[in-house]
Structures are given as structure tokens and as C-alpha cells.
C-alpha positions in Angstrom: 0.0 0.0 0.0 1.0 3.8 0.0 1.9 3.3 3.7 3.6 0.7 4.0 6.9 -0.3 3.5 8.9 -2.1 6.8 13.1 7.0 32.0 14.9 9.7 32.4 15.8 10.8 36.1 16.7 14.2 34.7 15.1 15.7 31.5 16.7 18.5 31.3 20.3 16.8 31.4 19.1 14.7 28.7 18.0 17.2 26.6 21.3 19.5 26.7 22.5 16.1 26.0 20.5 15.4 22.9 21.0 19.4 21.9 24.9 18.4 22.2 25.2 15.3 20.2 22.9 16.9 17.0 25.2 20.2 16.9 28.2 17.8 16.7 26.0 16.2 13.9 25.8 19.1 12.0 29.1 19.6 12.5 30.5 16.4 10.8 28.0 17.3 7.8 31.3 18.8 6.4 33.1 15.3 5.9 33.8 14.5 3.1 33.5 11.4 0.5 35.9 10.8 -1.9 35.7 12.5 -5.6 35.9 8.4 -7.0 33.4 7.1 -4.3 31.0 10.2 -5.4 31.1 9.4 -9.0 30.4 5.9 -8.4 27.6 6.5 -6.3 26.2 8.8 -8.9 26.6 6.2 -11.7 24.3 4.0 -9.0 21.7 6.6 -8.8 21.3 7.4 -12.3 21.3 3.8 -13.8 18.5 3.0 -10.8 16.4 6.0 -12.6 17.2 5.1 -16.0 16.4 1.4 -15.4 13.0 2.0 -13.4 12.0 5.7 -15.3 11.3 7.2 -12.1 12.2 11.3 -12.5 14.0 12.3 -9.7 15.8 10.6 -6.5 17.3 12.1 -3.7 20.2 10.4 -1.2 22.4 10.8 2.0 25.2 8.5 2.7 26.5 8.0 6.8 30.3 6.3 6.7 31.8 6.2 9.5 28.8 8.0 11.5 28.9 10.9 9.7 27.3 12.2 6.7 29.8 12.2 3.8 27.4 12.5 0.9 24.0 14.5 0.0 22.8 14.6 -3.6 19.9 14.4 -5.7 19.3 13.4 -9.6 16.7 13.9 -12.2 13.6 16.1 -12.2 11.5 17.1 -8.7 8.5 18.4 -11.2 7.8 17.7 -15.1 5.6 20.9 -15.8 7.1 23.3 -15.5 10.4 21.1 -15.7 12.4 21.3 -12.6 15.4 20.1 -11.3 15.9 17.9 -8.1 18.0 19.4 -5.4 19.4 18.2 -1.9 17.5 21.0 -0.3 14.1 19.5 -1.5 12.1 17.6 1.1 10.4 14.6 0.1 7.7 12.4 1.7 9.6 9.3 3.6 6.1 6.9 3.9 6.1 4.6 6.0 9.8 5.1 7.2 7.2 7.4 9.5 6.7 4.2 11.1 10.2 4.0 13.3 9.8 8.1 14.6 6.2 6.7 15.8 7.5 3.4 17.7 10.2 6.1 19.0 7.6 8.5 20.7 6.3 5.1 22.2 9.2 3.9 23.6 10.0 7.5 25.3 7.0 7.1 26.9 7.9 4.2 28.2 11.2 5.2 29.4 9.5 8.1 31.1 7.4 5.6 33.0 3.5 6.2 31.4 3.1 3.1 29.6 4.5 -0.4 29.2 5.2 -2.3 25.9 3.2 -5.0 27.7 0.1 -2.8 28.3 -2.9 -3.7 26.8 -4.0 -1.8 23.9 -7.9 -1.7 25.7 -6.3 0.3 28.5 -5.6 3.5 25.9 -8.3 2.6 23.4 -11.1 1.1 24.6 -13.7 -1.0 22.5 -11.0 -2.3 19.9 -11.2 -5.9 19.1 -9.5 -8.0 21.7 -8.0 -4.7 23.7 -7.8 -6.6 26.7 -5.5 -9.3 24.6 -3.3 -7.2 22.0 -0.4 -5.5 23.7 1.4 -2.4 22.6 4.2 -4.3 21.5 2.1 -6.1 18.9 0.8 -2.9 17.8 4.3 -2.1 16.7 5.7 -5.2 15.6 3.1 -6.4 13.3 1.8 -9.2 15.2 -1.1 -7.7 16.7 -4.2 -9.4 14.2 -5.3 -5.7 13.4 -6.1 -6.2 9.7 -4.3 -3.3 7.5 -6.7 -0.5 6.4 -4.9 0.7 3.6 -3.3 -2.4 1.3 -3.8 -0.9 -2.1 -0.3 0.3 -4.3 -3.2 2.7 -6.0 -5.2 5.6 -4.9 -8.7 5.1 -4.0 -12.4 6.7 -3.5 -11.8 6.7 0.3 -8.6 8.3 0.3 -9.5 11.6 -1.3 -11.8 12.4 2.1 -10.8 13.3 5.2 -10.9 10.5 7.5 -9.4 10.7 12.0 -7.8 8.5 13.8 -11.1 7.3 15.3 -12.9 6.7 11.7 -10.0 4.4 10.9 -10.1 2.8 14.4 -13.6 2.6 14.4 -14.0 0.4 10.9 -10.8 -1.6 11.2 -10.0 -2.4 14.5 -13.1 -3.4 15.9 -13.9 -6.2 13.6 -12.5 -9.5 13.6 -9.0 -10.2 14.0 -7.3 -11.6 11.1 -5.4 -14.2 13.0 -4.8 -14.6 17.2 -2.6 -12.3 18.5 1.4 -12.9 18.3 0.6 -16.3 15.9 1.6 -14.2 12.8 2.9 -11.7 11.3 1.4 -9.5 9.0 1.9 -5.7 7.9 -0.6 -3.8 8.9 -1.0 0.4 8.9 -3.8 -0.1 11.1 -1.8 -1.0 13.9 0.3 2.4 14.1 -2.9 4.6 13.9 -3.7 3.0 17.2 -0.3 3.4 18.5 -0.4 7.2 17.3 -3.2 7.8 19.9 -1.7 5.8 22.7 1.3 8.5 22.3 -1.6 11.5 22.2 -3.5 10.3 24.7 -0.2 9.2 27.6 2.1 12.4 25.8 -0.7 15.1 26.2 -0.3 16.3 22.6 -0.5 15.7 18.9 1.9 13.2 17.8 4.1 15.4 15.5 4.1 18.6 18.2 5.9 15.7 20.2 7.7 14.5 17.7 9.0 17.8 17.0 9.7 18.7 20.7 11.5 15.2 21.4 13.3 14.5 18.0 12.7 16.3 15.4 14.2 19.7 17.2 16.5 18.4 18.8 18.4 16.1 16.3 17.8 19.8 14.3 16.0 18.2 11.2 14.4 21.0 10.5 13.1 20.0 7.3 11.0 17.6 8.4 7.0 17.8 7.5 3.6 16.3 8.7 1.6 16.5 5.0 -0.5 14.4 6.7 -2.1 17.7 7.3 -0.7 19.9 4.5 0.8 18.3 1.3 4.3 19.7 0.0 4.5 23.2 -1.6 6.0 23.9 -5.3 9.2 24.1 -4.2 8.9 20.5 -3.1 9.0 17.7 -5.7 5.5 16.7 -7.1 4.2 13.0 -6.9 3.7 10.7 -9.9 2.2 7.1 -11.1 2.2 5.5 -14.0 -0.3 2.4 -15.7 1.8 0.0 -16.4 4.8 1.0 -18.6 2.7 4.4 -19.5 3.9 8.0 -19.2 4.3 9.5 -15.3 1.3 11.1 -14.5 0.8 13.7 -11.2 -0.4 11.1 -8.5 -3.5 12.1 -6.0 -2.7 13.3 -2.7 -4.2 11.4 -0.1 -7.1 13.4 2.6 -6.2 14.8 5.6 -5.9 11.6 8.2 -5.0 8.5 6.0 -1.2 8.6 7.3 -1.5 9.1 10.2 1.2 7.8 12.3 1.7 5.5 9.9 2.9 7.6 6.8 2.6 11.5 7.5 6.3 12.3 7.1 8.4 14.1 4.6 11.8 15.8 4.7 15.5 16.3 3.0 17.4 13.3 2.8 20.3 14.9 4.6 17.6 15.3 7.3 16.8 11.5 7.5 20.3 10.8 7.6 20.8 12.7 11.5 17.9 10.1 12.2 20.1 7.3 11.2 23.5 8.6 13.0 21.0 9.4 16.1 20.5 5.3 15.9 24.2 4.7 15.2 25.3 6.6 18.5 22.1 5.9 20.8 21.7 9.5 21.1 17.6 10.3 22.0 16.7 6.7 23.6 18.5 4.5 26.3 20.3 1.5 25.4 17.8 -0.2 26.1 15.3 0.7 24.4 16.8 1.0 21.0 17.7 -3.1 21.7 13.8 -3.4 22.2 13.5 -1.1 18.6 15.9 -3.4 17.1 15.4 -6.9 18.4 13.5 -9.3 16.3 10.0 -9.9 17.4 9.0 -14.0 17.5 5.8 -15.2 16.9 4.0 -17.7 19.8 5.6 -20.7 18.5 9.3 -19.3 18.2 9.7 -18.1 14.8 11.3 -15.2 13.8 9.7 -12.4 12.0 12.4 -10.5 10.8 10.9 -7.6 12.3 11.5 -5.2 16.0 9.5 -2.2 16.3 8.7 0.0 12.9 11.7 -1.5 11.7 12.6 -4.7 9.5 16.1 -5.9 11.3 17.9 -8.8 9.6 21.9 -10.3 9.3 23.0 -10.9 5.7 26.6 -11.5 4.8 27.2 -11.0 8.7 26.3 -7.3 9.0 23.6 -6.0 11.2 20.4 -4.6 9.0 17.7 -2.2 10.1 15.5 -0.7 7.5 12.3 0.2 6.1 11.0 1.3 3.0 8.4 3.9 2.8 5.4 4.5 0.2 2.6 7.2 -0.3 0.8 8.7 -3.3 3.6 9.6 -5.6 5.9 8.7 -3.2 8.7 6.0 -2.4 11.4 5.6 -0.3 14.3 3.2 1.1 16.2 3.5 4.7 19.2 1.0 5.7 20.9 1.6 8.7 23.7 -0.8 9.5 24.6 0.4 13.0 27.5 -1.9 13.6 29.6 -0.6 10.9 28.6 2.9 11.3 27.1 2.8 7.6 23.4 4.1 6.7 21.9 4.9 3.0 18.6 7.0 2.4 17.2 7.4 -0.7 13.9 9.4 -1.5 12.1 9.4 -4.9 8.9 11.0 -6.2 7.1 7.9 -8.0 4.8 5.7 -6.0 4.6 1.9 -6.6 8.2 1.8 -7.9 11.4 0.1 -6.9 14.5 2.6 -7.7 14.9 3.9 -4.2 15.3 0.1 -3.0 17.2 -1.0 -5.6 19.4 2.3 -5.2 19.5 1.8 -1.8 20.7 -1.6 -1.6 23.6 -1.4 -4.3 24.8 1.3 -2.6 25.1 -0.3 0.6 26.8 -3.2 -0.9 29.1 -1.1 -2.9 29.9 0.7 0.5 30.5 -3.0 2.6 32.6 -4.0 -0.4 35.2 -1.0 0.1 35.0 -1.7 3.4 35.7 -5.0 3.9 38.6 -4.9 2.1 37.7 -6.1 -1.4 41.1 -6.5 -3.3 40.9 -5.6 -6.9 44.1 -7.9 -7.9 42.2 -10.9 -6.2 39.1 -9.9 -8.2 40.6 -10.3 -11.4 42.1 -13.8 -10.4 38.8 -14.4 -9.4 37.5 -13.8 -12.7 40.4 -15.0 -14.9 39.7 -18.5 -13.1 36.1 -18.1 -14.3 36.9 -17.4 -17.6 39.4 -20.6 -17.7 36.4 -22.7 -16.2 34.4 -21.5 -19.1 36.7 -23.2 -21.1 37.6 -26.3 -19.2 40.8 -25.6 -17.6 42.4 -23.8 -14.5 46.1 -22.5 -13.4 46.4 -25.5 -10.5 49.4 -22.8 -9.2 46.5 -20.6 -8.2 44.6 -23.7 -6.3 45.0 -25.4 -3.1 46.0 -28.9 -3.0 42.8 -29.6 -1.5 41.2 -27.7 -4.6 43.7 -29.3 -7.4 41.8 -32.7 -6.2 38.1 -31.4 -6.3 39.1 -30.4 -10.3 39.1 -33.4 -11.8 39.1 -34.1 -15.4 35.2 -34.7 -15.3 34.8 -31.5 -13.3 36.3 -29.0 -15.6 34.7 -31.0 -18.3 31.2 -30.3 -16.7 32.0 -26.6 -15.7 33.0 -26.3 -19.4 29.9 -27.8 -20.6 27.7 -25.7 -18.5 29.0 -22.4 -18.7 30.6 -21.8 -22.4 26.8 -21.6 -23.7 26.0 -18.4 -21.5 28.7 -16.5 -23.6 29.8 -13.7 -21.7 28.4 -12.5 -18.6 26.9 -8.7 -18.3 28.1 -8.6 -15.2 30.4 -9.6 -12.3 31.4 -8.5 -9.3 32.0 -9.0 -5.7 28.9 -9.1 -2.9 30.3 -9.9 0.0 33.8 -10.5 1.6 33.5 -12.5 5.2 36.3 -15.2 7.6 35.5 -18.4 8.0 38.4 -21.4 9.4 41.4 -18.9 8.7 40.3 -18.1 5.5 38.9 -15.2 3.4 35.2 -16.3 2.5 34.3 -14.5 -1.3 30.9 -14.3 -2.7 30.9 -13.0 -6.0 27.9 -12.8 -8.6 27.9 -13.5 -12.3 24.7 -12.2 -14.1 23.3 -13.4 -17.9 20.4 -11.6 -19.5 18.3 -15.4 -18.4 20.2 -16.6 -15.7 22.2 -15.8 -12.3 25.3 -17.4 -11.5 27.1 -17.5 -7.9 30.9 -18.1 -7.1 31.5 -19.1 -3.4 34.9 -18.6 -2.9 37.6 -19.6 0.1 41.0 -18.1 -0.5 44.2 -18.8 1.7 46.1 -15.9 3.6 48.7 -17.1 0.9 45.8 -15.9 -2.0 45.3 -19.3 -3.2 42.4 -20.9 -3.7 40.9 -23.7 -1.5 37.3 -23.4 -2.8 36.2 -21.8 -6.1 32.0 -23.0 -6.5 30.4 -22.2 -9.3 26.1 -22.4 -8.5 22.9 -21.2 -9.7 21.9 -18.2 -7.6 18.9 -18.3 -5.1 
């Protein structure tokens, strides 16, 4: 759907605190990437545009925990035709969803509610109050079914709707499953937790969003066009049917998004969010391991999924992100806290994937630089590939352990099954890991009908002990 996608003993120490830690944020604004790193990130941008037709993206990039690269591509409007820029605020969708499970858990740091409350303590007649606990409410496990599935605008969302409407028609009919058996995404859920933070906070959700983070972490771009949509100097929405020309894209009514989607701001803006994660600047400890610990279901599984956020491993790094979307509108957020890495990137097209897909290649790119990736071992990488292709290897380059797994038969059947795909469209590293005193290589070979993977294990020495060739997953 359009919203969807993914106490303190002494508050006025804490706030200095919090006033301290986003001036020194603002400061480090003025680090800088490097000219190479820029032009590569560019080239990611702009092939993510070309490839999708989406008209205009905007990005931040956090290395190191500080913001090292704000820029923006393409066109913000179509008529009259204008140019993205940096400074342009865009809506971030259901990335809302994380500033919302925030204002919760300050509340619960400050001692007014639990995570374990019942949701018919704040809201009374809701389906099950006296069963469904805030922490389902945020997590997705809750059985609230989702008011607003649809990827397309309609009737209903051009009127004004409240809190209480939505409340009233969706979460007081049946569940859609028994609470914490499943998991399943649901915008529903947030609205209600947007009135438990009215109702123990005092105030509207965004005036205490904007007292407790918002001014504070000093991102002062940020927006509710949940109550006002964004002005001309702002980028304009757009759609399109099927592969047909962009078209503007209907804004939604007063009260659809809700806690759940209202937010729009600079990129750069959402990036002092993801640094505020990084350094565990505006909640304690422990409430950002309650944000970003995955949630399990009744009978133990995992659901990939804390509180507003998705929170994964892959390749052995630490993942917490969220995509966002609303009328006109997508957006991607990955935060990888533990190597002090996070990626935003804001576009105006709804139903599209170029901000994910932007997103996560620039985060790879960024983990591959990091890691270490070694362009000489690269290119042995792929000169062994290339002699596979053709049935033979440099047995200097392998292991002894690897000179026995190469048979004759082997290289026959490597040759075999690889000279027909010609020559690959692309290759390159994905991830570079340890395992058993070695340097563990994943590297992926791409043909316009198939996807190729080569697990690699390489020897302090550079030789090869493994080199697996395997249809990707």
C-alpha cells in the first residue's frame, strides 16, 4: 500500500545532551567522501532511474557515522520542468513508522506506559484490547487487519478520515489471526499506537515529535503532509499504468497517514535520524535493543521484524531498514549500525522500486570497500572463471585440496555448462567474510536469463581452497 513499506531521572540533562550530540552532527556534515566514491555513487543513482523511469531521487550516505554525501538526480517536477536538489524535502512513507515506535518507547522510558500494556487500557472497544499488547501494535503481530493495502489511490482516500474513523471500521472487527501467531503488515496497527502517544504524551503526535526529535536532532526540514501536502518548491508526486507515461499522482485526505505515513523531509535530514541510531543519542540502550530486536511469533519463529523497523543479518552485517510509500511517493532507509554505515534514498514515483534498488547497491558497494575487497584478487577471481568457461584452471592458483576437487570430469562439466551463457553482463564482488582462517568471497555472475554465484575460500597465501560455481537463489 502507499503506507507501507517495513526514563529519564533528569530531563533537562538529557535534553542538553541530545542538543549536544545533534550540533556535533551538523558539524560532521562537512566530511567528506571521496571524488571516485561520489562518481560511483552517482553512476548507481542514475542507472537506478534510468532502469525504473522514475524522475528524480534524492540520497544521504552515513560512513563512519557521519554524513559524507548528500545529492539528488533527475527532475523534482515535469511541468514546469524542474530540477531535483538536496535542499528539496520529500515524503519518507512509512519510514514514519520508526519516529512513531520512538515516541512510544520514550514514553515508556519516562514511565506512562509499558510495551506489555494492553492496547484496551488506551483505546477502549477495539477488538480484543484486553488481549493485544502495545508491542504487537508495533511489531506487526497484533491481528489488526491493515486498512490501507492498495499500491493505487482510491475513493476513500480523497476524504478526510481521523484517527477514530479508521479505528472505528478496522479495528473493531474481527482479527485476522490470534494475536502474536503471525505476522502480517498492517498500517492499522500504528494509527492506534499514534493515539496511545496522544493520549499518555498530552499532545498531537508530530508537536511531540518535533519537541522530542525532530528539534532536537535539528532536522528541520521535516513535514507532517499528513495535514498539509508539500509546496512547489517541493517535488510533485507521480504514477504510471503499467509501462505508460508519469502522471501527477493524487494526494491522499487529511488523516490516511496518520502515524503510519505522515512524514516528509530532505534526505540529509533523514540521515541525522540514522546517525542518532548509530550513537544511541535520543533513547536509552535499552530501548533501541527493544526497537531493534527481532519480534518472535507464539511458536518461536522469527519475523524478521523489532519495532517499525525490518532488522535482519546478511553477509554478517547488522540490517535495520524500512521502505516507505505514499501517493507519488517511495522511499528506502538502511541503517547498518554496527559498521557505522546508513543509505537514504527518497524518490517521487509511487509503486516503484528505484529507491530500494538504489539503496541496496549502494550499501553493498559501500560493505565491499570496506571489507577490504582486493581488486588484484578480483581479477584472479575472474580469470579463473573465464578458464572454467573453457575447461581448464592454473592448478598454481589452487590449493591442494582444490587441485583434487578439479578433476578431469569437473572441468569437463563446468565447461559444458557455462561456455553456452557467452559472456556474462556482469560480475562482481557481494560480500567478503572469515571463516576457518580463510577469506570467505561471494561473487555474482549475471546473464540476461540466468544468475550465477561463485562461493569462494581463499588462503592468507591468496590461493584458492574453494572456487564454487552455482545457480543463484
Amino acid at each position: 500500500m502507499r503506507i507501507q513499506r517495513a526514563s529519564r531521572k533528569n530531563v533537562l540533562s538529557a535534553a542538553a545532551f541530545i542538543v549536544c550530540c545533534a550540533s556535533a552532527l551538523v558539524a560532521q556534515k562537512h566530511t567528506e567522501m571521496a571524488p571516485e566514491a561520489r562518481i560511483e555513487i552517482d553512476e548507481i543513482a542514475r542507472k537506478g532511474l534510468s532502469a525504473t523511469g522514475v524522475p528524480s531521487a534524492s540520497l544521504s550516505v552515513v560512513k563512519d557515522g557521519a554524513i559524507v554525501y548528500v545529492q539528488a538526480y533527475g527532475d523534482a517536477r515535469l511541468d514546469p520542468k524542474t530540477l531535483a536538489t538536496p535542499a528539496m524535502r520529500y515524503s519518507i512513507g512509512s519510514i514514519s513508522k520508526q519516529f512513531t515506535a520512538a515516541a512510544v518507547l520514550m514514553l515508556k522510558e519516562q514511565g506512562k506506559l509499558s510495551l506489555d500494556d494492553k492496547v484496551g487500557k488506551w483505546v477502549p472497544g477495539l477488538t480484543r484490547g484486553d488481549e493485544v499488547s502495545i508491542r504487537q501494535l508495533l511489531s506487526h503481530t497484533s491481528g489488526y487487519q491493515d486498512y490501507a493495502p492498495q499500491d493505487y489511490t482510491i475513493p476513500a482516500w480523497e476524504k478526510p478520515i481521523s484517527a477514530q474513523q479508521i479505528i472505528d471500521r478496522w479495528a473493531k472487527i474481527p482479527l485476522d489471526f490470534d494475536p502474536g501467531t503471525k505476522w502480517q503488515y498492517s498500517n492499522t496497527n500504528f494509527v492506534i499506537a499514534g493515539v496511545i502517544v496522544e493520549k499518555a504524551g498530552g499532545k498531537p503526535l508530530f508537536d511531540f515529535l518535533q519537541e522530542r526529535v525532530l528539534t532536537p536532532l535539528q532536522m528541520a526540514t521535516a513535514t507532517n503532509t499528513d495535514e498539509t501536502r508539500l509546496p512547489p518548491s517541493d517535488p510533485s508526486g507521480y504514477f504510471s499504468y503499467a509501462l505508460g507515461p508519469l502522471r501527477p499522482a493524487l494526494k491522499e485526505a487529511p488523516g490516511w497517514m496518520y502515524a503510519a505515513g505522515e512524514l516528509a523531509m530532505t534526505a540529509e535530514d533523514l540521515a541525522k535520524w540514522n546517525i542518532s541510531v548509530m550513537r544511541q543519542s535520543i533513547l536509552s540502550p535499552g530501548s533501541y535493543r527493544e526497537m531493534e530486536t527481532e519480534v518472535l511469533l507464539k511458536n518461536g519463529v522469527g519475523t524478521r521484524y523489532g519495532l517499525g523497523v525490518s532488522v535482519f543479518s546478511q553477509s554478517g552485517h547488522r540490517w535495520i531498514e524500512h521502505g516507505g510509500e505514499v501517493s507519488g511517493f517511495t522511499a528506502e532507509n538502511i541503517i547498518l549500525p554496527d559498521d557505522r554505515i546508513a543509505v537514504s534514498v527518497l524518490t517521487n514515483q509511487d509503486a516503484a522500486g528505484a529507491a530500494s534498488q538504489i539503496g541496496r547497491e549502494i550499501v553493498s558497494w559501500l560493505l565491499r570497500r570496506q571489507s577490504g575487497q582486493d581488486p588484484k584478487q578480483d581479477a584472479l577471481v575472474r580469470k579463473a572463471f573465464d578458464g572454467l568457461r573453457q575447461g581448464k584452471i592454473d592448478r598454481s592458483q589452487f590449493t591442494d585440496n582444490a587441485n583434487f576437487y578439479f578433476t578431469k570430469q569437473a572441468l569437463a562439466d563446468y565447461a559444458a555448462s557455462l561456455r553456452p551463457l557467452g559472456e556474462p553482463k556482469r560480475f562482481e564482488p557481494t560480500s567478503v567474510t572469515l571463516r576457518g582462517g580463510m577469506t570467505h568471497r561471494i561473487y555474482v555472475v549475471e546473464y540476461p536469463r540466468k544468475t550465477l554465484q561463485i562461493n569462494i575460500y581463499e588462503m592468507p597465501d591468496g590461493k584458492f581452497e574453494q572456487l564454487l560455481v552455482s545457480a543463484s537463489q
